[in-house]
Residue, then its C-alpha position, 0 to 999 in steps of 0.5 A: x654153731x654148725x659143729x655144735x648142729x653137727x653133733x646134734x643130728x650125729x646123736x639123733x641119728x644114732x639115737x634113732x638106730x639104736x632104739x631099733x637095733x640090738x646088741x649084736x646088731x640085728x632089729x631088737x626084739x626079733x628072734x626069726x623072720x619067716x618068709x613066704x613067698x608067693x611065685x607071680x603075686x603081681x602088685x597091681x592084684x593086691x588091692x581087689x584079692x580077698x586076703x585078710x591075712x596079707x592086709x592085716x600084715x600091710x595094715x600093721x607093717x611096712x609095704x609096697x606094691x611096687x617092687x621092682x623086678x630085674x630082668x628079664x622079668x621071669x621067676x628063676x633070676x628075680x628069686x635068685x636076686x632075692x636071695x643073692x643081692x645082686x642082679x643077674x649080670x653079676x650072679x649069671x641066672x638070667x633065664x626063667x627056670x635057670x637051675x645054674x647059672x647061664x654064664x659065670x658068676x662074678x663070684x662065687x662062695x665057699x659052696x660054689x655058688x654065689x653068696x646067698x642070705x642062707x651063705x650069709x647067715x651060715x657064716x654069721x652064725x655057724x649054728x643057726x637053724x634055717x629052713x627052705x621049704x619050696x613047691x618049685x624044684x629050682x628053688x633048691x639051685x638058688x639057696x645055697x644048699x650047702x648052707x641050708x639046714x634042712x630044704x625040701x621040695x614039697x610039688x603042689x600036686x593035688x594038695x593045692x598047696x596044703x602039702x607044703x603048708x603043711x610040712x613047713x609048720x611041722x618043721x616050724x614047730x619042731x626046730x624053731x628056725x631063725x630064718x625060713x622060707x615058704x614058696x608056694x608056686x601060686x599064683x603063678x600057675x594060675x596066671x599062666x592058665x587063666x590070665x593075671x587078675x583072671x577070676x581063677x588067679x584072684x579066687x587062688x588068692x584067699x586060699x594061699x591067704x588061708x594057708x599065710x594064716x595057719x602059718x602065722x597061727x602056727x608061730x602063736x603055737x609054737x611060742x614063736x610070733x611075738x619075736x617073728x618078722x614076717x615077710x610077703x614076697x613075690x618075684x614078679x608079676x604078668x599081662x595076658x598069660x606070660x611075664x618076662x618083658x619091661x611091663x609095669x604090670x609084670x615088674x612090680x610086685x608086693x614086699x611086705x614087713x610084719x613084726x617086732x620093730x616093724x613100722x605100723x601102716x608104713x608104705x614104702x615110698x622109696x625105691x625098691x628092688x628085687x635084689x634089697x630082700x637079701x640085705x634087709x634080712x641081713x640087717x635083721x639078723x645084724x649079719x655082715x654082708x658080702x662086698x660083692x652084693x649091690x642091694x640096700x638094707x631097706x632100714x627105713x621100715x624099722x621104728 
């Protein structure tokens, strides 16, 4: 009896992956995941900031609010967290504007860099198209360039960000890449400023939102949407005017899932760290990950 229980929940289990999976391993259905990336959106914002497009996503997809960061708590780690798997012990960016890492990695791609999702997804497919575009000049020292193909730093200038927006869906429409990032440096700036959940910092919030949703429009125009995971990230949040410290009000951020093989309305309950993004992006796209990554595919948000 218990072998035959045993031989049950073995083909419910794979039952349960395979109706989500594809053939070469990746979420069925999905052809490009489009991340934006939003520098201090903190978790504890989200419900009382006016942003439709962001709550259609969270309504129709899998989230939380509570993100944890690594720390320290700052922008150049947590990101580079995101994109490398692990936490700053093992990739060495420890500060906030670290450009290289503040004491060695503990290992090193083929680029010289720690293995990133751009790394990662290079070698599962040497022909893949992806794109890094950032308002955050540091942005460029944490992606693997090298493996990236194109990035571009577009500064937010005077522009509030319609620049970069700007330049991203052009790329978006021209290339059609499988993998892609969109980080705006709000609202970060205006935490800095004026205060986290300061009127500045939550009236910034719709015109990032706006700019999500000529994004999201853009991937409709190009023949794109219908096969796009979306993804809302963000690297911390802040208290007063600054981050940095062990705060829940700085540690948790949003992480948001949209698209095709995406759960409707789920929350998120498990535990979730900065440095699960890379290998769920990983997951996505059926790529192996690296030995040396500590993070977790977050599998539980794919129907």
């Amino acid at each position: 009896m218990k072998r035959i229980l045993l031989l049950v929940s073995s083909l419910i289990l794979i039952a349960g992956v395979s109706s989500c999976t594809s053939e070469n391993g990746g979420v069925r259905g999905v052809k490009h995941v489009v991340m934006i990336g939003l520098d201090g959106l903190a978790g504890n914002t989200v419900e009382a900031a006016d942003m439709p497009t962001v709550k259609m996503m969270m309504e129709n997809g899998a989230w939380t609010l509570q993100a944890r960061s690594i720390l320290p708590s700052s922008s150049a780690c947590n990101w580079a967290s995101m994109y490398m798997g692990v936490g700053p012990e093992m990739h060495g960016y420890n500060t906030w504007g670290s450009r290289k890492p503040d004491f060695p990695s503990i290992a090193l791609g083929k680029n010289g860099i720690f293995p990133t999702i751009f790394t990662v997804l290079r070698e599962h497919n040497p022909e893949i198209n992806t794109a890094a575009l950032y308002e955050w000049a540091t942005q460029g020292d944490l992606i693997d360039n090298k493996a990236v193909s194109y990035h571009k730093h577009v500064p937010m200038g005077e522009s509030r960000s319609a620049d970069i927006t700007n330049a991203y869906i052009s790329y978006l429409k021209e290339n059609k890449p499988a993998f892609s990032i969109c980080i705006f440096d709000s609202p970060d700036a205006e935490g800095h400023g004026h205060g986290w959940g300061s009127e500045p910092y939550m009236n910034r919030l719709p015109e990032i939102d706006a700019y999500i949703a000529k994004i999201v429009e853009a991937t409709k125009e190009a023949g794109m949407y219908d096969d796009t995971i979306f993804m809302i990230v963000s690297d911390h949040g802040g208290i007063n005017k600054g981050h940095g410290g062990t705060t829940m009000d700085e540690m948790e951020a949003p992480l948001v899932f949209f698209g095709p093989g995406v759960k409707k309305g789920y929350k998120i309950e498990q535990p979730v760290v900065r440095y699960d993004t890379a290998p769920t992006i990983a997951y996505i796209f059926g790529a192996k990950t690296p030995d040396v990554w500590r993070g977790r595919a977050i599998v539980e948000i794919f129907e």
